[in-house]
Steps between C-alpha positions, in 0.01 A plus 500: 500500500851603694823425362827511680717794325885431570532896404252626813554146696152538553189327407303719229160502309523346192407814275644446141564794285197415283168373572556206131835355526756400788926553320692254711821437444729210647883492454568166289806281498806563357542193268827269553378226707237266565290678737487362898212521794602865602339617117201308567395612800569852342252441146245281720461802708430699268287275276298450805500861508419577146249216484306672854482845333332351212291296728440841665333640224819680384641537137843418574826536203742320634869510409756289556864593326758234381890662546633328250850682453719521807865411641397175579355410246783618317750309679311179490479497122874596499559162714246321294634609163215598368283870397391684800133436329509137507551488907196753507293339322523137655474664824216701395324175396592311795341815741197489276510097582549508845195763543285262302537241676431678772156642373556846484309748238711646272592924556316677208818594365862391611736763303843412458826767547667343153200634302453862739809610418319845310308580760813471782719697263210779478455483898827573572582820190166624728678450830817666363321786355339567834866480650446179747723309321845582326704280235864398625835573271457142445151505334324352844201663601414561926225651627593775750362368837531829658279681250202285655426638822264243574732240430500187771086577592401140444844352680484735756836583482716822510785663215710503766465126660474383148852690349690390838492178384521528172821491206574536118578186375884517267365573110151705672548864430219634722476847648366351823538145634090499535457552094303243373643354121226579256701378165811299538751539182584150278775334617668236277318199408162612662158556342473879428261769357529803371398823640606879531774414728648191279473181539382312827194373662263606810555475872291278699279740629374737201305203346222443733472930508481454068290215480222685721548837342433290158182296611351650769602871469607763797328327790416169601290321790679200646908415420575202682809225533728390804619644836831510355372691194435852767844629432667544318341396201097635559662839701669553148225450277296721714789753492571481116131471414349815754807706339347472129133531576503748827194253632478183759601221318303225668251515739511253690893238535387132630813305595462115590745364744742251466536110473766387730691198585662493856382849512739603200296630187527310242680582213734379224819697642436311885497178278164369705287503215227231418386562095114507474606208267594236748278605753177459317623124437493397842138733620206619279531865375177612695613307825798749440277797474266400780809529712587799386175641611546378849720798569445850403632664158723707712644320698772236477464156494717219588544223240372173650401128271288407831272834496461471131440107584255644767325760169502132308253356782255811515487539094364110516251597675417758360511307132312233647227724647434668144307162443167646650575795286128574289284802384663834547325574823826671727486538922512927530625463869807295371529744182500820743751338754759460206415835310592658853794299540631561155380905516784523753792501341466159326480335804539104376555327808159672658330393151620163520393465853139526309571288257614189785171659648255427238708155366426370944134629405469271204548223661329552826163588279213255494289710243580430178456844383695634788769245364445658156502895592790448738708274225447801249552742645885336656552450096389887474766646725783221411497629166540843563799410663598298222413163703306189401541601138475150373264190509549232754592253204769775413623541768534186622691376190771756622560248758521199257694691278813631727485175752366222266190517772185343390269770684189287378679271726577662802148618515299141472801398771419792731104410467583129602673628789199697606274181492777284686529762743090508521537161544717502775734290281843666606693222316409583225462875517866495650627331206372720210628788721836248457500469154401889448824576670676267312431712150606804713110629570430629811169548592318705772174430684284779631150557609473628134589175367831321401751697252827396361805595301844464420765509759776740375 
């Protein structure tokens, strides 16, 4: 296996630090809002990812954190009335909804910074004792940028570029405009904790650099999360972290690209956000993820309802074709073509070109236990990407659930269609096309037979 490493920009052998268990660690959301498209492309990325290394053979941990004290969160409880825990945990519960629905296996543990705060207090008394950070007349704590001479190796960029640019904010007392705040001191009506320098509560960035000291130790394998995520929040960690312990901190940084709307990314501050919520009303969750997986972890994709539409149509088939499905039997061309695909670099959209592959196979096979190898082993391979997941019944009663669709329905109508059509009966085939349409299905005909779903 090769993995893209955003620290070398190069693509490197997958050698984990120890031959019985993977440590990957992905940067989790900071809990004040429901969550939007641009988080799930992050956590199915790295579910697919997680799920593949296990698939591999691998004994992953997987770690997922929850930042469940910050500025915004503070502000929004502020506006809301309410404790600073109460917005966390409703937006804690709707993430862990949203990710649900989607499918998605659960991290192995998913710390939170509201319940790290000993470990994050004993990080930083280690980081001032080794003089790379320094506590402010005002009882904030900065790590010295300056004192890491390394400092800007995953960013690629320079002290001096970097501090051209940069100021101190009015109320920072920093020594240098680069100094990072590793403990900010209470202000009036905020949540606070007490520590050597008073009361106050952690910067962003010393968090992630605790919670993996706590769990995982001095080193870890994988530490993963968004493009945007590369500085200056994972050039800090690896800064503050590589200070305490002297060692690498993570051997390998996987960034996924963004989602983007008009090419913008998509975020709450550009106000272009679509929640995972609403979306996942109008398209089914794997439909979502299959169009995900068209595009490459890495690489940005733009937000479009008529390529997901597009997903809709393939998953269908794919759903449908799991009916042949029998016996364990599994095709090893087909199961080497994806392993290869998926061995560099989690490459989805050359996996899924196997999967359309074997689904076109299915249907073009006479033998019946052709039919049946092919049909398991497309089930196989979907589910290590986290696909086909449920029975046909299942999943079609997605489709009567969200659009009052009788699926049952649509089926016997698009098998009448088929014998009209055999029939050379176009007046009738024509009109259950009509009355399809009418109940907003749209349906597809193909050498591989006739699909539908719902226009968006």
């Amino acid at each position: 296996m090769r993995l893209h490493d955003s620290m070398s920009g190069t693509l490197r052998k997958f050698v984990p630090h120890s031959d019985f268990e993977v440590k990957m660690y992905v940067c989790g959301p900071t809990v004040y809002d429901h969550s939007h498209i641009g988080h799930a492309r992050c956590y199915i990325a790295y579910d697919i990812i997680y799920r593949y290394l296990n698939f591999k053979g691998y004994h992953v941990k997987y770690v997922r954190n929850i930042t469940d004290i910050d500025d915004k969160i503070i502000n929004k409880a502020l506006d809301e009335g309410v404790d600073f825990s109460e917005i966390a945990q409703k937006y804690t519960e709707s993430f862990h909804a949203d990710l649900n629905a989607l499918g998605l296996l659960s991290p192995d543990e998913e710390p939170k910074v509201s319940e790290t705060m000993d470990e994050i207090i004993a990080m930083i008394e280690t980081l001032i004792k080794k003089e790379k950070a320094y506590v402010a007349n005002n009882g904030d704590v900065y790590f010295s940028v300056k004192n890491q001479k390394d400092y800007g190796k995953l960013s690629k960029r320079k002290l001096d570029q970097l501090r051209a640019g940069a100021r101190v904010a009015p109320g920072e007392e920093k020594k240098d405009p680069l100094d990072f705040v590793l403990w900010k001191h209470a202000k009036p009506g905020e949540p606070s904790w007490e520590s050597p320098w008073g009361e106050g509560r952690p910067g962003w960035h010393i968090e992630c650099s605790a919670m993996n000291s706590a769990i995982f130790g001095e080193q870890i394998d994988i530490h993963g999360g968004g493009r945007d995520l590369i500085f200056p929040h994972h050039e800090n960690e690896i800064a503050q972290t590589e200070a305490c312990t002297g060692k690498e901190f993570s051997k390998y940084w996987l960034h996924n690209g963004f989602v983007t709307t008009k090419n913008e990314k998509m975020s709450k501050s550009e106000g272009n956000v679509t929640t995972i919520k609403n979306l996942i009303k109008q398209v089914h969750p794997e439909a979502l993820k299959l169009y995900f997986m068209s595009t490459h972890y890495r690489h940005p994709i733009e937000f479009s309802l008529e390529g997901i539409n597009e997903a809709a149509k393939s998953l269908n088939r794919m759903y449908k074709a799991l009916d042949f499905a029998q016996g364990k039997r599994v095709h090893p061309e087909y199961l080497n073509e994806f392993q290869q695909a998926m061995d560099e670099d989690f490459n989805t959209p050359k996996a899924m070109t196997t999967l359309h592959a074997v689904t076109k196979a299915i249907y073009k096979a006479e033998d019946e236990r052709d039919k049946q190898e092919l049909a398991n082993t497309l089930q196989m391979l979907a589910n290590v990407l986290g696909l086909l997941q449920l029975s046909k019944e299942e999943y079609q009663s997605w489709y009567e659930k969200n659009y009052a669709i009788d699926a049952s329905w649509v089926e016997e109508q698009i098998v009448l269609r088929a014998k009209a059509r055999a029939d050379k009966d176009f007046k009738t085939s024509d009109s259950i096309r009509d009355q399809l349409d009418a109940k907003g299905i749209q349906i597809e005909d193909s050498p591989d037979g006739t699909t539908w779903s719902v226009k968006l």
